[in-house]
N, C-alpha and C positions, 0 to 999 in steps of 0.2 A: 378702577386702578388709581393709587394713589400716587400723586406729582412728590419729587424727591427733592429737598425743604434747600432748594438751593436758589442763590438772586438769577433773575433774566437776561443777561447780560452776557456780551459776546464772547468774553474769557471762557463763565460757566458754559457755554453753547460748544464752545472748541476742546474745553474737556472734557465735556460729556460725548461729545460725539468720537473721542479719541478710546472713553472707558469703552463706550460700542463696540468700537470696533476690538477690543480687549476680550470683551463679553463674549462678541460672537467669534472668535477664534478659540477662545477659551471651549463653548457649546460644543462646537467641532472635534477639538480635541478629545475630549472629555466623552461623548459620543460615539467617538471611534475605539477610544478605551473601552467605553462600556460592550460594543459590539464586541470586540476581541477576546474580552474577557468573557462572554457569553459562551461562546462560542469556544472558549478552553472550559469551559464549565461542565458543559452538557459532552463535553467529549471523556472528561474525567469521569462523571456519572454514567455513560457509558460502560466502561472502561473497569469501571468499582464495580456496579452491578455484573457483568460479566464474571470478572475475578472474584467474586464473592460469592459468585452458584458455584465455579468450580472450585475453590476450597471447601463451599461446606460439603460437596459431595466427596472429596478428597478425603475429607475428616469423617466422613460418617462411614465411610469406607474401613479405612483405618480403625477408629473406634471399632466398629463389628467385627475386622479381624480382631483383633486384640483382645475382645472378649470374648472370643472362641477360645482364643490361645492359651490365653492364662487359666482359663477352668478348672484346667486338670491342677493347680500349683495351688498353694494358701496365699494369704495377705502376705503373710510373714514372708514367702520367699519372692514374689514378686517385686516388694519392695525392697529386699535388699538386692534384689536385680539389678532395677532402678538408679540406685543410690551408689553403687560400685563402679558403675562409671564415670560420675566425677566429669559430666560434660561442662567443656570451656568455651563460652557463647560472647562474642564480641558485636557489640551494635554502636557504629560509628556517624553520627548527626551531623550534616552540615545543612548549611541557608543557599538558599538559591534566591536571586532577584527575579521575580518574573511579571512585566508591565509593573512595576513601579510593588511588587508583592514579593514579600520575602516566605519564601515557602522550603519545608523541611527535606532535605534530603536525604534518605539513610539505608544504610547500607549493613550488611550481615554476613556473619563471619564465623566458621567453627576454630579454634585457636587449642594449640596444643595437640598430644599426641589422638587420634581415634579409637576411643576404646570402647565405642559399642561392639564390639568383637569381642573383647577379652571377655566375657562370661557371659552366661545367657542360660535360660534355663530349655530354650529350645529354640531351634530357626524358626520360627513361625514369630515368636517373640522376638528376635531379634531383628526378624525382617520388618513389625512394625515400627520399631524403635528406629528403622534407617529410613525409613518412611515418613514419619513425624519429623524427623532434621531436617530431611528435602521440603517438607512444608512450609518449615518454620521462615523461607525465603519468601513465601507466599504470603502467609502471615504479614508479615514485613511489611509486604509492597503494599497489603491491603489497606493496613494500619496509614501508609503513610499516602497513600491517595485518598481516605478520609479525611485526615489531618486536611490534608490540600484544596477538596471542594468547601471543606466547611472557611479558611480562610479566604478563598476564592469568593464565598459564597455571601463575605462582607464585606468585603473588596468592591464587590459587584453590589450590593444596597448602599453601600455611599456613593459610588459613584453615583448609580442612579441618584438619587437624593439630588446630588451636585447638577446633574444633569436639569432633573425638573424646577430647581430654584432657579437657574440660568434661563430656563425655555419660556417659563411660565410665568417668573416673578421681575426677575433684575433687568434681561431686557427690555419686556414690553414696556415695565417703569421707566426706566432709561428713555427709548420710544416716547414715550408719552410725555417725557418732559422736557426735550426737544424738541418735539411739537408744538408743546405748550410756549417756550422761549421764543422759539422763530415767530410762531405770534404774537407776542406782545412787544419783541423787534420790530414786526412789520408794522405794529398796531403806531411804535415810538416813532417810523421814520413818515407813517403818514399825518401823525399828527404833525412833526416837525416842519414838512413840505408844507402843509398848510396852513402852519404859520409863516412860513417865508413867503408865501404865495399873498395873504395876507397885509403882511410890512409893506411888502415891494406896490400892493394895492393901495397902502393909505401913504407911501411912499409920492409915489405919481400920480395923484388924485389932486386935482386944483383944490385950491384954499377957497374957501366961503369967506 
């Protein structure tokens, strides 16, 4: 472990043992982030993976009605189905601070009048088409708790990072250079004493 390039002397000694005590409050903190944040991590991942079987079995649902439904119709009339309704889809983004992480929050919205109703070329198709909108809420959420572990998920490698420079590197340096000081303190006051001891000997010592 290498000593930090600073003189021995009781100033450096008082502020290094002040940056210490900086250090390890900082370790603590930092620590306790990283645990919090872990532990919103794997719960999101939880959370994703769960929501993420039930949409795609939601959608494969869907899809296979739908292609039942439309069989008996051409391209041509499916898509101006499609295209006749004229859906008005609103997705509104705000930031959220969470532990020191700004993460997205968004929300979804059908806007204007509902006109999967107005034409359809059969209830079987339209009942997909009402199907697929209720999803698209799922969609959403899914989309925006990926968004969120994967920010979390760098959140969480710096801290760490932060974490093992502090456990591994800055303190024990710190440590060790404090160590090193108060020794060569110790080393200055007993030379000093033994030069006093010394004087005061050649001091009181009869003349020849």
């Amino acid at each position: 472990m290498s000593l930090l390039p600073v003189s021995p002397t009781r100033m450096e000694l008082s502020r290094l043992k002040k940056q210490l005590q900086l250090s390890e409050r900082g370790h603590k903190l930092l620590k306790d982030k990283q645990d919090e944040l872990m532990r919103q991590f794997i719960a999101i991942i939880k959370e994703t993976a769960s929501l993420r079987l039930n949409v795609e079995k939601q959608y494969r649902n869907i899809n296979h009605q739908a292609t039942l439904a439309k069989s008996a119709f051409s391209q041509t009339e499916i898509l101006a189905s499609c295209l006749i309704t004229e859906p008005m889809i609103e997705v509104d983004i705000q930031s959220k601070n969470q532990m020191g992480v700004i993460v997205p929050i968004m929300s979804f919205k059908n806007s204007g009048p509902d006109r999967t109703k107005s034409f359809s070329l059969s209830p079987a198709l339209n009942e997909t088409k009402q199907k697929m909108s209720k999803l698209f809420q799922d969609f959403l959420r899914l989309a925006q708790l990926e968004k969120h572990y994967v920010i979390l998920s760098a959140e969480l490698e710096k801290t760490r990072r932060r974490v093992n420079a502090l456990e591994y590197m800055t303190i024990p340096q710190l440590k060790e250079t404090i160590r090193f000081i108060k020794m060569r303190l110790e080393d200055n006051e007993r030379d000093r004493v033994t030069r006093l001891i010394k004087m005061q000997d050649y001091e009181i010592s009869p003349e020849i």
